[in-house]
N, CA, C and O atoms as CSV, one atom per row, in Angstrom:
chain,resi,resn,atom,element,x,y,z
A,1,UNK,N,N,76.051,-150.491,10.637
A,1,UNK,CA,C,76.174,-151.470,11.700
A,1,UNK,C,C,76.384,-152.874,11.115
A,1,UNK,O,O,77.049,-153.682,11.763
A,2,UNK,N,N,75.920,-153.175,10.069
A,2,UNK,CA,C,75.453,-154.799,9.205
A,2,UNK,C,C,77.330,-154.417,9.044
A,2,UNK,O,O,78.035,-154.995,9.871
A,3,UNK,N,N,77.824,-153.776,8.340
A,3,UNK,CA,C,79.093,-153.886,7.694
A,3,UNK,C,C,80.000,-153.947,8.854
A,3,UNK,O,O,80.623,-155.008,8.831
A,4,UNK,N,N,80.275,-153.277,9.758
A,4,UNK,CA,C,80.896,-153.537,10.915
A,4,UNK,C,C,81.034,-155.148,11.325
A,4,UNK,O,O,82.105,-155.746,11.423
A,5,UNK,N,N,79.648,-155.741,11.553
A,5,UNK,CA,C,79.399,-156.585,11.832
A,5,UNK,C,C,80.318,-157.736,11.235
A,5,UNK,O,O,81.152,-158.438,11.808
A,6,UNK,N,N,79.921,-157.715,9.946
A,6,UNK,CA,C,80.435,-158.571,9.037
A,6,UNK,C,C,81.794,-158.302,8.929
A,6,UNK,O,O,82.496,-159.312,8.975
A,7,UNK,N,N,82.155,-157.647,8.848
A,7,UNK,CA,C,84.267,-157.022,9.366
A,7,UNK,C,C,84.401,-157.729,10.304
A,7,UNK,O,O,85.223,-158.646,10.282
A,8,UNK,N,N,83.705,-157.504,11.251
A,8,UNK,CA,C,84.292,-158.357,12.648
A,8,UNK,C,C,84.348,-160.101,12.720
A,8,UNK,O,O,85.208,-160.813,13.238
A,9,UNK,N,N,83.381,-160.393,12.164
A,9,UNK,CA,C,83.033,-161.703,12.308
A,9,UNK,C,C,84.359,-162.736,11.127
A,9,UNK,O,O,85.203,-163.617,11.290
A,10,UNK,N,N,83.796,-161.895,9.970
A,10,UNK,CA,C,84.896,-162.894,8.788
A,10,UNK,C,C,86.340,-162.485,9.283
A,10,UNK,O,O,87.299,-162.894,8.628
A,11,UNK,N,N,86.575,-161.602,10.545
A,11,UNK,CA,C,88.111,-161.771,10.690
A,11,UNK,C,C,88.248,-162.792,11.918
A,11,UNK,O,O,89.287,-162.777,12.578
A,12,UNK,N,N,87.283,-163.614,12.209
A,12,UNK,CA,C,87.094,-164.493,13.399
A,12,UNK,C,C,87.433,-165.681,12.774
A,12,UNK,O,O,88.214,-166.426,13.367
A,13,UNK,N,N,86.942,-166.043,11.554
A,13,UNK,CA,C,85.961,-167.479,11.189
A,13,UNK,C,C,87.116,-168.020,10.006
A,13,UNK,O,O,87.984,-167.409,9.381
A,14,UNK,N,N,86.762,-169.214,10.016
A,14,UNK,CA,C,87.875,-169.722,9.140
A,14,UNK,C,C,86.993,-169.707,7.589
A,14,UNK,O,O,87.614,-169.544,6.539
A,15,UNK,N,N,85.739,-169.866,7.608
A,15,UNK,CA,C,85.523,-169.405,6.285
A,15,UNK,C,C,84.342,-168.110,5.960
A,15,UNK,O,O,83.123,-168.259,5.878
A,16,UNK,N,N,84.918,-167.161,5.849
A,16,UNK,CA,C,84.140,-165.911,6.015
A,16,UNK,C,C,83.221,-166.025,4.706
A,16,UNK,O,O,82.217,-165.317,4.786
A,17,UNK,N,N,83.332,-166.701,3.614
A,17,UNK,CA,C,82.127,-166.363,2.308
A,17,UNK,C,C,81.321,-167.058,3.364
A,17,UNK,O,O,80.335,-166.326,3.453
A,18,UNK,N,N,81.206,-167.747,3.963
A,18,UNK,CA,C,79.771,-168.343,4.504
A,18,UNK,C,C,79.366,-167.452,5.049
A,18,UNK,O,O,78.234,-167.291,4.595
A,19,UNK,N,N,79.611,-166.531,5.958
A,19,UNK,CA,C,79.061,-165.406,6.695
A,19,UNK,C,C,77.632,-164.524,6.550
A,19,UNK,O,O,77.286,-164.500,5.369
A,20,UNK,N,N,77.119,-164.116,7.043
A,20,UNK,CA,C,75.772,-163.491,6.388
A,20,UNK,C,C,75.566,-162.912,7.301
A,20,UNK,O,O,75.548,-163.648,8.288
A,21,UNK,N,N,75.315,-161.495,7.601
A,21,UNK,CA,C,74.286,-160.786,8.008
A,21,UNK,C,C,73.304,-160.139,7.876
A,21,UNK,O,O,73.459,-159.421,6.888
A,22,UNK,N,N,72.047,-159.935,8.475
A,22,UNK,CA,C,70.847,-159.417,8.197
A,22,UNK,C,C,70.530,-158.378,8.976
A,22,UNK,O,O,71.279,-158.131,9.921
A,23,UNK,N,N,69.600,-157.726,8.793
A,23,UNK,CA,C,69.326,-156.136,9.987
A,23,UNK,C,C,68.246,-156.100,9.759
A,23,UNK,O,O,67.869,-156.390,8.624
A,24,UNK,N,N,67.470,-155.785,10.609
A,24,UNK,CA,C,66.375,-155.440,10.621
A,24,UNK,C,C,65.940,-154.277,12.123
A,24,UNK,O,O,66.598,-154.256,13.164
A,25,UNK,N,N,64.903,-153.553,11.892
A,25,UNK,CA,C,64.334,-152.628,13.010
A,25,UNK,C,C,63.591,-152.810,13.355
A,25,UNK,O,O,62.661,-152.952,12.561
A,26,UNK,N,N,63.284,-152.983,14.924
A,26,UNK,CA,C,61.640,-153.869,15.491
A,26,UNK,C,C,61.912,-152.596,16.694
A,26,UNK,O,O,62.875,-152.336,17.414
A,27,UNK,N,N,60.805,-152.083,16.543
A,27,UNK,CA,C,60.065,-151.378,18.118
A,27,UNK,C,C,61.797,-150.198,18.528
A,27,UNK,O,O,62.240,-150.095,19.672
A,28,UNK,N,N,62.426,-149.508,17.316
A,28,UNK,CA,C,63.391,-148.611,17.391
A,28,UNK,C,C,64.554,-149.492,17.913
A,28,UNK,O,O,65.485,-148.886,18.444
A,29,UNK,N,N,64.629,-150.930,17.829
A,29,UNK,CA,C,65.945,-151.387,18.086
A,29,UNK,C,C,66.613,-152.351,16.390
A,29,UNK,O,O,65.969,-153.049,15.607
A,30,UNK,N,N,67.544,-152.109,16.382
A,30,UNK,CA,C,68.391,-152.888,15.330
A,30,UNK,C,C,68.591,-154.212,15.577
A,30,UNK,O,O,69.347,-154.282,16.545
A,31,UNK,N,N,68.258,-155.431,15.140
A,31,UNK,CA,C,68.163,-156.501,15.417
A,31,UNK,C,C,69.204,-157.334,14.045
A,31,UNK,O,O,68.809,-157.648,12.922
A,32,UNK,N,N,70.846,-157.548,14.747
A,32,UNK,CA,C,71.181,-158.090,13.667
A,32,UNK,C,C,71.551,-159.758,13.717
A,32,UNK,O,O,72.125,-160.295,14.665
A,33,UNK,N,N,71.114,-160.420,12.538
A,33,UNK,CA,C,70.896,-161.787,12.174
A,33,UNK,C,C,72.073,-162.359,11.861
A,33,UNK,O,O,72.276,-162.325,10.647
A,34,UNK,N,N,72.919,-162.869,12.482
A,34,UNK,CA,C,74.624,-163.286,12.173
A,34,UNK,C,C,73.809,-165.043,11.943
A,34,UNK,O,O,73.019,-165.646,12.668
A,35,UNK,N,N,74.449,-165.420,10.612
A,35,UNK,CA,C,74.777,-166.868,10.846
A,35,UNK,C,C,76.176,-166.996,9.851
A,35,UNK,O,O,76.423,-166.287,8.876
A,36,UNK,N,N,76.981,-168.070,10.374
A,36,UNK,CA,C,77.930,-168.873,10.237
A,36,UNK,C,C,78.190,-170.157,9.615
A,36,UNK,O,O,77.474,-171.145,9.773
A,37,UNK,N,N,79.102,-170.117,8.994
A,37,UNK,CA,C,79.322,-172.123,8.706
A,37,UNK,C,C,79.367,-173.186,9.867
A,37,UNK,O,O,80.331,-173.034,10.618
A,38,UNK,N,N,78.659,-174.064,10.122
A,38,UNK,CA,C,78.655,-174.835,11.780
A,38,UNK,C,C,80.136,-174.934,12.139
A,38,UNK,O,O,80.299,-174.641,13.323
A,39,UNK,N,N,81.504,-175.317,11.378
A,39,UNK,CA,C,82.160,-175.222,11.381
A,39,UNK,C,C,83.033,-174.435,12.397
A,39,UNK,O,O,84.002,-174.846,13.036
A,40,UNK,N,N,82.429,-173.145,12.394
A,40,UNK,CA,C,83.270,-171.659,12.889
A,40,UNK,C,C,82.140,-171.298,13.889
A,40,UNK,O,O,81.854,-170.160,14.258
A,41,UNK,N,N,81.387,-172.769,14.366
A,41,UNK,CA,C,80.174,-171.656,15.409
A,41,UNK,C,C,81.070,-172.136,16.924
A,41,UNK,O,O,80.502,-171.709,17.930
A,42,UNK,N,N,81.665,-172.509,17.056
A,42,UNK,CA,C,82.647,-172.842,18.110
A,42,UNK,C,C,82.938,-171.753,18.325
A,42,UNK,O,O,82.469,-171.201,19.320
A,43,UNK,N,N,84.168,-170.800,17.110
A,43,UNK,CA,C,85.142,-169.907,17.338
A,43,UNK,C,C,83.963,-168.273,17.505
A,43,UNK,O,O,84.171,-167.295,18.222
A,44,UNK,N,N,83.213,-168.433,16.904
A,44,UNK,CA,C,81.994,-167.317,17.022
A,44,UNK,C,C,81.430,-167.137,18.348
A,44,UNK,O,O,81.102,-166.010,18.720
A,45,UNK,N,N,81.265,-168.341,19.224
A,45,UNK,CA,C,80.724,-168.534,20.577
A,45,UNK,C,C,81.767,-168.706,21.225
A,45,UNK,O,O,81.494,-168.393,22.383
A,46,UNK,N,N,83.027,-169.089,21.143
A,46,UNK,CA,C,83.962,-168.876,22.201
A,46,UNK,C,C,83.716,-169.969,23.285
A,46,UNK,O,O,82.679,-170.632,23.295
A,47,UNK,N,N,84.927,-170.158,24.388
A,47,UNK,CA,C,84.665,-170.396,25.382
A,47,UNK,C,C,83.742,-170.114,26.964
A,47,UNK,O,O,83.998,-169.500,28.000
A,48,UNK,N,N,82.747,-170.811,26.538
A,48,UNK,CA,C,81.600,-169.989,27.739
A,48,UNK,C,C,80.951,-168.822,27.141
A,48,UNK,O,O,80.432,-167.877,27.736
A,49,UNK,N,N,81.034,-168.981,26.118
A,49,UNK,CA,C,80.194,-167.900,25.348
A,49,UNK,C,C,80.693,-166.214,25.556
A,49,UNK,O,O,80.211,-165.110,25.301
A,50,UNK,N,N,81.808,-166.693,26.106
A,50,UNK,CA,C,83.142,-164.784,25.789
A,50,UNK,C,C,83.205,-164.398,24.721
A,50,UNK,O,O,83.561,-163.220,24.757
A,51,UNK,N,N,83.024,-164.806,23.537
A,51,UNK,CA,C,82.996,-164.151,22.352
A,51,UNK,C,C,81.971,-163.880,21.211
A,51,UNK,O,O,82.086,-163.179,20.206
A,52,UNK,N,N,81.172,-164.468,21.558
A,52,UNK,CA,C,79.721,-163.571,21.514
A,52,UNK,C,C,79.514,-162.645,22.072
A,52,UNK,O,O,79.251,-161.565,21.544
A,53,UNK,N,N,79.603,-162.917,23.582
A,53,UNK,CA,C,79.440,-161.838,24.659
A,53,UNK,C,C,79.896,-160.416,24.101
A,53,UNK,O,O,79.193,-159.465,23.757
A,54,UNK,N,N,81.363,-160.561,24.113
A,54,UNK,CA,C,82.141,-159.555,23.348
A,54,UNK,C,C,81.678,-158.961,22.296
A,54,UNK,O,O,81.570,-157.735,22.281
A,55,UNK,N,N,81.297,-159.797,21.147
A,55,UNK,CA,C,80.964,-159.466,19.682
A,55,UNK,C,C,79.264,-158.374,20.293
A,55,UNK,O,O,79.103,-157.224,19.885
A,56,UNK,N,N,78.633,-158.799,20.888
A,56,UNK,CA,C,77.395,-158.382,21.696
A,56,UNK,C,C,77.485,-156.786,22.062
A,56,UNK,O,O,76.795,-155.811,21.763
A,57,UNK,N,N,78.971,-157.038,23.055
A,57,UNK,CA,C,79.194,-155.457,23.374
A,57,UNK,C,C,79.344,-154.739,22.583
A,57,UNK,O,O,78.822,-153.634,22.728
A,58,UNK,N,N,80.075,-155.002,21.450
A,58,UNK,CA,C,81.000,-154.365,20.479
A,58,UNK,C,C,79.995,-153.171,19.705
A,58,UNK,O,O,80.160,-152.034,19.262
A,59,UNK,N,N,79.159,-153.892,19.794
A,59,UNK,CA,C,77.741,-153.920,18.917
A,59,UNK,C,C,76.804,-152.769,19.270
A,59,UNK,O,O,76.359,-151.889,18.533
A,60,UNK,N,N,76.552,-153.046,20.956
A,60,UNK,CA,C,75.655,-152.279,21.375
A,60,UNK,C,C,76.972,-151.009,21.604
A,60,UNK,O,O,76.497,-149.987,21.108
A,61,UNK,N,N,77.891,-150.807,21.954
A,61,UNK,CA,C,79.214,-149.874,21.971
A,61,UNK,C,C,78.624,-148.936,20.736
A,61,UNK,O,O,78.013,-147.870,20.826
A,62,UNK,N,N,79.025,-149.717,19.499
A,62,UNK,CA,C,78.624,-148.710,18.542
A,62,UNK,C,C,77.375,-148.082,18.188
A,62,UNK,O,O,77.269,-146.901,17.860
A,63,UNK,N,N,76.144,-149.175,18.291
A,63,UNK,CA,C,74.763,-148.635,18.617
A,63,UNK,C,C,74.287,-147.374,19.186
A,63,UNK,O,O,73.400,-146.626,18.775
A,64,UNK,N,N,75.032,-147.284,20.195
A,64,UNK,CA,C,75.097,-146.019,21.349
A,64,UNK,C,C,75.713,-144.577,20.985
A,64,UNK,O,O,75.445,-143.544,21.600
A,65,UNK,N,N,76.845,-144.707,19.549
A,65,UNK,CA,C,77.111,-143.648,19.224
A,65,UNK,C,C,76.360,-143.196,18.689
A,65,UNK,O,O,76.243,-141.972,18.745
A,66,UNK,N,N,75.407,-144.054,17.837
A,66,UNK,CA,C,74.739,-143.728,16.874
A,66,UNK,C,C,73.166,-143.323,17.729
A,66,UNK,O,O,72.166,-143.077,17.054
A,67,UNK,N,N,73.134,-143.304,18.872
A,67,UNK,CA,C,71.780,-143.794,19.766
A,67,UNK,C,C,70.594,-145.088,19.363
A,67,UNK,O,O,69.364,-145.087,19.303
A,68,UNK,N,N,71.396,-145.896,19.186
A,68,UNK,CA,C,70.401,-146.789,18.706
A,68,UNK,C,C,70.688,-148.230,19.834
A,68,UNK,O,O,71.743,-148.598,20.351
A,69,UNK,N,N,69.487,-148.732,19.924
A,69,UNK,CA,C,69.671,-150.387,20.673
A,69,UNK,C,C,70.017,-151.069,19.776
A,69,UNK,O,O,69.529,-150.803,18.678
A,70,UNK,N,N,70.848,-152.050,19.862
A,70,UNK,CA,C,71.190,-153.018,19.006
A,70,UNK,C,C,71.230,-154.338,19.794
A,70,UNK,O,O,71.562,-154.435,20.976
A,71,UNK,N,N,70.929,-155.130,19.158
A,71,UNK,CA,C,70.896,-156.907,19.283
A,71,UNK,C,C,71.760,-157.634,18.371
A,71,UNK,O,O,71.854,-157.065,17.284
A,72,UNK,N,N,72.207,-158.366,18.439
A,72,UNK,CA,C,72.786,-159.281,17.947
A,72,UNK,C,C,72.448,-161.136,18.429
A,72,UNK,O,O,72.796,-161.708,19.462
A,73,UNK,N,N,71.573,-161.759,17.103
A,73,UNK,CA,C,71.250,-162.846,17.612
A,73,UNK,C,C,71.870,-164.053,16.173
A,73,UNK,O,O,71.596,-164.088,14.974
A,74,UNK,N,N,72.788,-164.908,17.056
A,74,UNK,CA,C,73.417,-165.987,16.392
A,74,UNK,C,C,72.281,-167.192,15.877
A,74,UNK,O,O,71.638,-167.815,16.722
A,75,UNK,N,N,72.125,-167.420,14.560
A,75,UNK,CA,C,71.266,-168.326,14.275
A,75,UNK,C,C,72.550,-169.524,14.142
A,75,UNK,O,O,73.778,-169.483,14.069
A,76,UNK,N,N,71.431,-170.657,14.160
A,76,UNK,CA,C,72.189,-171.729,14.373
A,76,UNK,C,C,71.732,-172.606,12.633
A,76,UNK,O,O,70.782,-172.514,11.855
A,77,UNK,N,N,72.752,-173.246,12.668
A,77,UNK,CA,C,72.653,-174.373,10.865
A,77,UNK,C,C,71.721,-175.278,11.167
A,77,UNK,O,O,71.391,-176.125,10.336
């Protein structure tokens, strides 16, 4: 799920080495830790927040094959 993640995101962002994700498992859900260069937190959050949203679904989409909950929470710089 972390690698997915990180595929998706550095093909968003104008500078993907900044990228980082983290994973962790709390109470049987996957909780993953995206932060960004402030730079690319515009293009990461989108307009009205559609592309998070999206990146969000994408997430729990694949979670579900796997049966797992997944989160996805954007830290901020």
């Amino acid at each position: 799920m972390k690698d997915f993640l990180t595929w998706l995101i550095k093909a968003i962002v104008d500078n993907p080495e900044k990228v980082t994700v983290s994973e962790t498992e709390e109470n049987g859900q996957i909780i993953l830790k995206l932060s960004v260069a402030a730079e690319d937190m515009g293009k990461v959050i989108g307009k009205g927040g559609k592309i998070i949203k999206s990146i969000r679904h994408l997430a729990r989409v694949r979670g579900a094959k796997e049966e797992k909950r997944v989160n996805v929470v954007l830290l901020e710089q």
